[in-house]
C-alpha positions in Angstrom: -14.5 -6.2 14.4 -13.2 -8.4 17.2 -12.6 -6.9 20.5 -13.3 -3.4 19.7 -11.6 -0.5 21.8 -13.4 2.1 23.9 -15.0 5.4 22.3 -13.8 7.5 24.2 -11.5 10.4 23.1 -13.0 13.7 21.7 -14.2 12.7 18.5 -18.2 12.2 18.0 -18.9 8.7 19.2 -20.0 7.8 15.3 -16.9 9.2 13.7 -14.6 6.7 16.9 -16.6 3.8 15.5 -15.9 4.5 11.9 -12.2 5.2 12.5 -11.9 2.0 14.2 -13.6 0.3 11.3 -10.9 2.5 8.7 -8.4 1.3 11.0 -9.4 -2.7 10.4 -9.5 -2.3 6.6 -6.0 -0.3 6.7 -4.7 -3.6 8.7 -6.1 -5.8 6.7 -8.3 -7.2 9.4 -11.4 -6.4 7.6 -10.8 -7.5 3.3 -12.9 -5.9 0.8 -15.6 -7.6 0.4 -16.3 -8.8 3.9 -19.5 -8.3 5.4 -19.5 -6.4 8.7 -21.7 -6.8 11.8 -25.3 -5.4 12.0 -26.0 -2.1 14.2 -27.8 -4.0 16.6 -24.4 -5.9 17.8 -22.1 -3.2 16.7 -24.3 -0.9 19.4 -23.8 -3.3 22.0 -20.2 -3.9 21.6 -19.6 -0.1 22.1 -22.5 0.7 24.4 -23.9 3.3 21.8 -27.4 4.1 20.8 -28.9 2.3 17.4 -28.9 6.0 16.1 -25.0 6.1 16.4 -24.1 3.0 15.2 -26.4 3.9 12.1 -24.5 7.4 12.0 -21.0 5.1 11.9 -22.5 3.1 8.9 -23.9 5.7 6.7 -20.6 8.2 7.2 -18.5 5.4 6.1 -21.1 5.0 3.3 -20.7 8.7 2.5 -17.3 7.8 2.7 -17.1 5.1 -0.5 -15.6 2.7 2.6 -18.6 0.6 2.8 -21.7 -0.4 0.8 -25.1 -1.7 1.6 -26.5 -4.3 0.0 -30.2 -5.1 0.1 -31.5 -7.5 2.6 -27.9 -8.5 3.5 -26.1 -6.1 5.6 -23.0 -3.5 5.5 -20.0 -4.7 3.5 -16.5 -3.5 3.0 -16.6 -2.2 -0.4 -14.5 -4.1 -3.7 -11.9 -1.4 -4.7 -11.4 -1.3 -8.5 -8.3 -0.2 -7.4 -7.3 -3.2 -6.1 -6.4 -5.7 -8.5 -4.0 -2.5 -9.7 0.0 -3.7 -9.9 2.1 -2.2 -7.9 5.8 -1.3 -9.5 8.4 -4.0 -9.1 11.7 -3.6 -7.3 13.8 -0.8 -8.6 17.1 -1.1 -10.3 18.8 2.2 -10.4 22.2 2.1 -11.6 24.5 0.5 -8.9 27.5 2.7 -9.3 28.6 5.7 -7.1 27.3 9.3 -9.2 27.0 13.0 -8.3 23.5 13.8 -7.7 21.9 16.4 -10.6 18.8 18.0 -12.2 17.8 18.7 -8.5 17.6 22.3 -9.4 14.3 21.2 -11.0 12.9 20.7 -7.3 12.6 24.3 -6.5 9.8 24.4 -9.4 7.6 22.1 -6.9 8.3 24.1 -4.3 7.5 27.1 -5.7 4.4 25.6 -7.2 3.3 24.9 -3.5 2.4 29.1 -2.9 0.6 29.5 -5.7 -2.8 30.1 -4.9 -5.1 28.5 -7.2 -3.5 25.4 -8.4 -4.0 21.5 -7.0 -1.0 21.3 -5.1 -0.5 17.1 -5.6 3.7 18.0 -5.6 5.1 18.9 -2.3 4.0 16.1 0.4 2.9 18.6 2.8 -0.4 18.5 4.5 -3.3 20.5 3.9 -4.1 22.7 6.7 -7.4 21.3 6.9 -5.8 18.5 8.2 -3.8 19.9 11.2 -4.8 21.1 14.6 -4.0 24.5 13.8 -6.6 25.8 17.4 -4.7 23.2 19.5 -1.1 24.6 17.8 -2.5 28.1 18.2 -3.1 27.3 21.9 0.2 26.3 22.5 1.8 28.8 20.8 0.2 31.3 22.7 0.9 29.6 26.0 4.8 29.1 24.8 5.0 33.0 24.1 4.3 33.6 28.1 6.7 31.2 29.4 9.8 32.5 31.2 12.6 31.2 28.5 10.5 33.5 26.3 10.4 36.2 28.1 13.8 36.5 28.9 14.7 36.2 25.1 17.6 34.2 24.8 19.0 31.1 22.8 18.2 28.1 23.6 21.6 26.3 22.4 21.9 22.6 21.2 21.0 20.4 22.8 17.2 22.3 22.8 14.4 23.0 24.9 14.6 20.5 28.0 10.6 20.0 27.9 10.9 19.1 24.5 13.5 16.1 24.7 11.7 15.0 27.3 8.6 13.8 26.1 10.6 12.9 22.7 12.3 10.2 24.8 9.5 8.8 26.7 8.1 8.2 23.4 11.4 6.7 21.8 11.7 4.5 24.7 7.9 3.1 24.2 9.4 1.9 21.1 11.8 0.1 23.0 14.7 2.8 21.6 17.0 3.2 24.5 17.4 7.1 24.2 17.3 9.3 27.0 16.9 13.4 27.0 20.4 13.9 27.2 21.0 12.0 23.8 18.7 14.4 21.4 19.4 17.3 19.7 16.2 19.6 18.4 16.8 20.7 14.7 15.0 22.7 12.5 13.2 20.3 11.0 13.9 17.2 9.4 15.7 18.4 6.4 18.7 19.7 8.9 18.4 16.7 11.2 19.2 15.0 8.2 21.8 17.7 7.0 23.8 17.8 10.7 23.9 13.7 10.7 25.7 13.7 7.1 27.9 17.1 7.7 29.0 15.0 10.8 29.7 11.8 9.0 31.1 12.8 5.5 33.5 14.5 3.6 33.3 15.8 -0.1 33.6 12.8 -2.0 32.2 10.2 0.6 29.5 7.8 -1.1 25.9 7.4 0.5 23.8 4.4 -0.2 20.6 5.3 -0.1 16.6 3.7 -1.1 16.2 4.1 -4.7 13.6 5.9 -5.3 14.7 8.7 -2.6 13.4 11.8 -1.0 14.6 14.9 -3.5 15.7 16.5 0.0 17.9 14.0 0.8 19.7 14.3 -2.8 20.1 18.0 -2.3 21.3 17.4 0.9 24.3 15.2 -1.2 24.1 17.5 -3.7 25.3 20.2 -1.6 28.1 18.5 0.4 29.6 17.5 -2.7 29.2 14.0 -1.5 28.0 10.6 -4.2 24.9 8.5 -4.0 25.0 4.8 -4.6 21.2 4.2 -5.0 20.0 0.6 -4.1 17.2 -1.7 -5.3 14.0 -1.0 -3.0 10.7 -2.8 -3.4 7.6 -0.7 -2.8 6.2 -2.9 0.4 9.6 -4.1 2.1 12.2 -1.6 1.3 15.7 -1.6 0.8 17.1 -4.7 -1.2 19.6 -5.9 1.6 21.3 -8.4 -0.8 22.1 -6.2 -2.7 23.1 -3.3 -0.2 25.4 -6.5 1.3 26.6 -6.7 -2.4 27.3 -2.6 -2.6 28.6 -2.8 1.2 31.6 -5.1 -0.5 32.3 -3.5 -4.2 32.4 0.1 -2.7 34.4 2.2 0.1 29.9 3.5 1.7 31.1 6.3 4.4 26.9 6.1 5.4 23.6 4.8 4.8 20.3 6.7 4.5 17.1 4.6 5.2 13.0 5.5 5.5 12.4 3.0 7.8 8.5 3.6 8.0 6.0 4.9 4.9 8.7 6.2 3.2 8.8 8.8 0.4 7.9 8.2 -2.0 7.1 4.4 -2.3 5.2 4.2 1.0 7.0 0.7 1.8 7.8 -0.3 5.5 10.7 -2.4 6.2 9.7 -5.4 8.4 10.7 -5.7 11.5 13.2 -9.5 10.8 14.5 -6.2 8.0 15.1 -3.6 10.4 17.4 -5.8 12.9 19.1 -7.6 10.0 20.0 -4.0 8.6 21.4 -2.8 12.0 24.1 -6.2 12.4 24.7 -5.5 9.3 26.1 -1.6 9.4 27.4 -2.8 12.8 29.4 -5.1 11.7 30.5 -3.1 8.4 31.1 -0.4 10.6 29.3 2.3 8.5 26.6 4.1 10.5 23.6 4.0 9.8 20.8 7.1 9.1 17.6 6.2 10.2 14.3 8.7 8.9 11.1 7.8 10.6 9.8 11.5 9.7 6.1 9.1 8.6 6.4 6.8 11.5 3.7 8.0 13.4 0.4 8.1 10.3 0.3 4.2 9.9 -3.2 3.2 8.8 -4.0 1.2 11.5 -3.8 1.2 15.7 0.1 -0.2 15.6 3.2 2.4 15.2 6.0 -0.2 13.5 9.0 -0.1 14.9 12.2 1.5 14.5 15.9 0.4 13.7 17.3 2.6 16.4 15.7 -0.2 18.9 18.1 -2.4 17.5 21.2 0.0 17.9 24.2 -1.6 20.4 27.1 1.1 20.0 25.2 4.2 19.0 26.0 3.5 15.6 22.2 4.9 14.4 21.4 8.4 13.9 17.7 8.5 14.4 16.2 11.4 13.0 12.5 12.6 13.0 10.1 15.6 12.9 6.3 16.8 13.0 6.3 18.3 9.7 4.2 15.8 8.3 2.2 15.2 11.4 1.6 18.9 13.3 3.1 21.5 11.5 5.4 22.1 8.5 5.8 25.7 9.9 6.9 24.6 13.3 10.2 23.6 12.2 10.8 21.4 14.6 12.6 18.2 14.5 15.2 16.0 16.2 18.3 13.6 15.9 19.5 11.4 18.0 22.7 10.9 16.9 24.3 7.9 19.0 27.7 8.1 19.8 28.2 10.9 17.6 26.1 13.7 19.9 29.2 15.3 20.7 30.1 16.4 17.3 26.3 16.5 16.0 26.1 19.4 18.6 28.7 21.1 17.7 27.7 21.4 13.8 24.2 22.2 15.1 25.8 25.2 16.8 28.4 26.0 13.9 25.2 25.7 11.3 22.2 27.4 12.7 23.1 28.2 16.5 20.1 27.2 18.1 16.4 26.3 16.6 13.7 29.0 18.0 12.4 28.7 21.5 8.7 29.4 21.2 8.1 26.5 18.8 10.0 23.9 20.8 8.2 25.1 24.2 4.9 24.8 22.2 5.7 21.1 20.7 6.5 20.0 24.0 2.7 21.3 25.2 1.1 19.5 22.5 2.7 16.4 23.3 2.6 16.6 27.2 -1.1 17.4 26.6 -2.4 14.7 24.7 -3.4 16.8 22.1 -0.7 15.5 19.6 -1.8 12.2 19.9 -5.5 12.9 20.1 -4.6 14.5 16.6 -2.4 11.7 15.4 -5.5 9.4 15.9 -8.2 11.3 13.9 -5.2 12.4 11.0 -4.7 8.6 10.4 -7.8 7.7 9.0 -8.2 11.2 7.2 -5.3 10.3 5.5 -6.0 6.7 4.8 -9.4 7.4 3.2 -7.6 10.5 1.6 -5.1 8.1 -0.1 -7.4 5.1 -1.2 -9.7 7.1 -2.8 -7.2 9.2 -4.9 -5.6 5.5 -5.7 -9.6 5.0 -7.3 -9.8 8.3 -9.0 -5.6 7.9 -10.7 -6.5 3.9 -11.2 -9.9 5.4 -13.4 -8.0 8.3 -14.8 -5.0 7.5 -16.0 -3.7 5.4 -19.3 -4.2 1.1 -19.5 -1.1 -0.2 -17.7 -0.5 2.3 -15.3 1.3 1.0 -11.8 0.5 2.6 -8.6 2.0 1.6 -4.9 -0.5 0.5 -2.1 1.0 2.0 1.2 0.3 1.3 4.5 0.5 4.8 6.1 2.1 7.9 5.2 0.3 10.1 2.2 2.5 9.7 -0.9 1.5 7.8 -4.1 4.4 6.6 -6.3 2.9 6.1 -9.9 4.5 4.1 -12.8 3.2 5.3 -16.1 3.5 3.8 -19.6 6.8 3.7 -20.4 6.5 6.7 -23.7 4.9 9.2 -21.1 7.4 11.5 -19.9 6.6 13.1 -16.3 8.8 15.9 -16.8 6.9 17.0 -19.9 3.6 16.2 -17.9 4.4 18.0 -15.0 5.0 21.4 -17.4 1.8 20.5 -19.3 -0.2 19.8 -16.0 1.2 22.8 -14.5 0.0 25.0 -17.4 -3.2 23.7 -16.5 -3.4 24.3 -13.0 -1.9 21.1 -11.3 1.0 20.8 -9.5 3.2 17.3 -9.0 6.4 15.8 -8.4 8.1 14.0 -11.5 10.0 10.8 -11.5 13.5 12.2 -12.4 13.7 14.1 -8.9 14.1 11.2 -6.9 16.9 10.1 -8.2 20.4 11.2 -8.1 21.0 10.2 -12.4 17.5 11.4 -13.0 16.1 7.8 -13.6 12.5 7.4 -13.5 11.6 9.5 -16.6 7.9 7.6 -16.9 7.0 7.8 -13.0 5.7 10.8 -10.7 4.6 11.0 -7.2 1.5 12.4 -5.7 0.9 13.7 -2.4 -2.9 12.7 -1.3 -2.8 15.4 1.9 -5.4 17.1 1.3 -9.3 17.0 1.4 -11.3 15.5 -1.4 -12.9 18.2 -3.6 -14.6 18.4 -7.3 -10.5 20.7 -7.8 -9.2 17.2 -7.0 -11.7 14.8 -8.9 -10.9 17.3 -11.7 -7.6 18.1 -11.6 -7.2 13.9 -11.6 -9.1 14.1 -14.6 -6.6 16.7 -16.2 -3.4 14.5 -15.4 -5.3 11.5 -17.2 -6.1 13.5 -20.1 -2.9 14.8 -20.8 -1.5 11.0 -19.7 -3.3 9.4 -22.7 -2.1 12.6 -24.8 1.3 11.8 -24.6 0.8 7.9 -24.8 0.2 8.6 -28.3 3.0 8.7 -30.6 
């Protein structure tokens, strides 16, 4: 609670304390356990009433963040959760294969419209936890402006007052990336899709994180291209030994990376990582895919870093979007593309001919405004409490030697089950009963994983969510049983 920052954004002044307190245990600055100042001195170092700094204290009580203890004070509360394993470094098969059983995927996605069930499969937020006046604002605004009104395309590169602010934020990341070098997509997914229609031909073989995003598979899937999935260890990432290893055994056209939070094993690569990985594809001379589509929902004050800042020769494609952070239904993302913006602008053109105006002109609002990052601020510690506490409710539920990863930011769980429970056969059982997830098999292009399943915390805590928890438990320890 050292040098604590100004309250001073639109938030109540109790919920600004609390956050910053959420924001010390996500850093680790504050270990369960730890006993935290009194509200006399956490009143004066904020220049708040007693009444507020009591407020701060008995939300994050409310909150299962904190505990009183008779006679003693406040104290971060001991997470049964805690002394939970993580899973160890993955070891997919290290060969080159066809991706398949991705057709599986659209049975998540589907499951995501039906009214009714727990939706803990697609990692998409829960509109409670979007801005939806601010992006109603804007989109009203963006609907009166004159590139509206006059009704045409807004061909690649995109919207002007878009890439700007994209930049200026890029560049406080030390990225050297001007306007002029991004491209608006719809979304991430075709961000990612324009990068690898750019780079690859049928055949070509992609090393990518093992576990991956299913997207990304069908993305390989569908060009008819091979994934070479690599080790990746649920806190640091990709295995670079043994990427180094793959780099000289196989003919890699590309590499995919989630640099920050990724999805699903929530890991971030260090920083000593990220700049070892970039001299490495540099001097390979295969380029290099960066998504940082989680960057922004760390758990803490402090964005990490990016691998594009360590890019000489263009030879990163940095993509991004805000459908994890504003708005899936914007559909708007961006790539950067390096010295490939030429011919990433042409298969924009050639594959969707331009992304929609209005969104882009409202995305550039939000951000000029401040109300994206007012937004970003408040989501963070929505989502950290949102994701520690379903770690507690899974950790209590589910069968004796259960694994589950301990991310840093975004709002995926990856879960390791006992090694006779099948999460395809759970995810049809679960389903039957009104719960919706993502089984292990989808995240990998040779459908490895059979005992694992990944659930999205991004949504509000509810007695649906303590129960439906409770369901995927039950039917857990059913199929245990032999």
């Amino acid at each position: 609670m050292e040098n604590p920052q100004a309250v001073n954004s639109e938030s109540p002044l109790y919920l600004q304390i609390a956050e910053q307190v959420i924001e010390g245990i996500g850093s680790g600055k504050l270990r369960s356990g730890e006993r935290l100042p009194g509200v006399r001195p956490i009143s004066r170092a904020y220049g708040v009433s007693l009444a507020t700094a009591v407020a701060a204290y008995r939300y994050l009580e409310r909150e299962n963040i904190i505990e009183a203890r008779p006679r003693s004070g406040f104290f971060v509360k001991h997470r049964f959760s805690e002394s939970l394993q993580q899973p160890e470094q993955s070891r997919p098969r290290q060969w080159p294969t066809p991706v398949t059983g991705q057709q599986r995927v659209m049975q998540v996605i589907e499951a995501s419209h039906e009214p009714g069930l727990l939706h803990l499969g697609a990692a998409v937020p829960d509109p409670d936890l979007l801005p939806l006046k601010a992006i109603q604002r804007a989109l009203a605004s963006a609907a009166r402006h004159p590139l509206t009104t006059r009704g045409g395309y807004e061909f690649p590169p995109g919207f002007s007052g878009l890439r700007e602010p994209l930049a200026a934020r890029l560049q406080q990341l030390d990225c050297r990336v001007s306007a002029e070098e991004i491209v608006v997509t719809n979304g991430g997914q075709e961000a990612l899709m324009l990068a690898l229609r750019t780079l690859c031909q049928p055949g070509d073989i992609v090393a990518l994180e093992s576990p991956a995003f299913y997207g990304l598979l069908q993305i390989i899937d569908a060009l008819g291209l091979k994934a070479l999935e690599i080790p990746t260890h649920p806190d640091s990432g990709i295995s670079l030994d043994a990427l180094q290893l793959a780099i000289e055994k196989w003919p890699i056209k590309v590499c995919v990376v989630v640099s920050n939070f990724s999805n699903p094993l929530g890991c971030v690569m260090p920083d000593s990582h990220k700049q070892q990985l970039a001299q490495m594809m540099e001097k390979a001379g295969i380029p290099l895919i960066e998504d940082d589509i989680y960057g922004d929902l760390s758990f803490d004050s402090s964005r990490p870093g990016t691998i594009k800042r360590h890019d000489v020769s263009g030879n990163i494609l940095y993509c991004s979007s805000f459908s994890k952070t504003l708005s899936p239904g914007l559909r708007v993302g961006w790539l950067c593309p390096g010295r490939y913006l030429e011919a990433v602008k042409y298969q924009k053109f050639i594959h969707s001919c331009a992304s929609p105006t209005v969104p882009q002109i409202a995305a550039g609002q939000l951000l000029a405004s401040g109300d994206y990052d007012r937004h970003i601020h408040r989501m963070r510690g929505e989502l950290y409490r949102s994701v520690m506490r379903m770690r507690e409710r899974l950790c209590h539920h589910l069968p004796s030697g259960t694994r589950i990863t301990l991310p840093k930011g975004g709002f995926v769980l990856w879960v390791e089950l006992p090694p006779n429970v099948d999460s395809l056969a759970l995810a049809q059982l679960a389903l039957a009963e009104g719960v919706s997830i993502a089984a292990g098999p989808l995240f990998s292009a040779s459908e490895k994983y059979r005992n694992f399943m990944r659930i999205s915390c991004a949504c509000p805590w509810s007695d649906q969510v303590e129960l439906g928890l409770a369901t995927l438990g039950r039917l857990a320890r059913q199929l245990c049983q032999p």
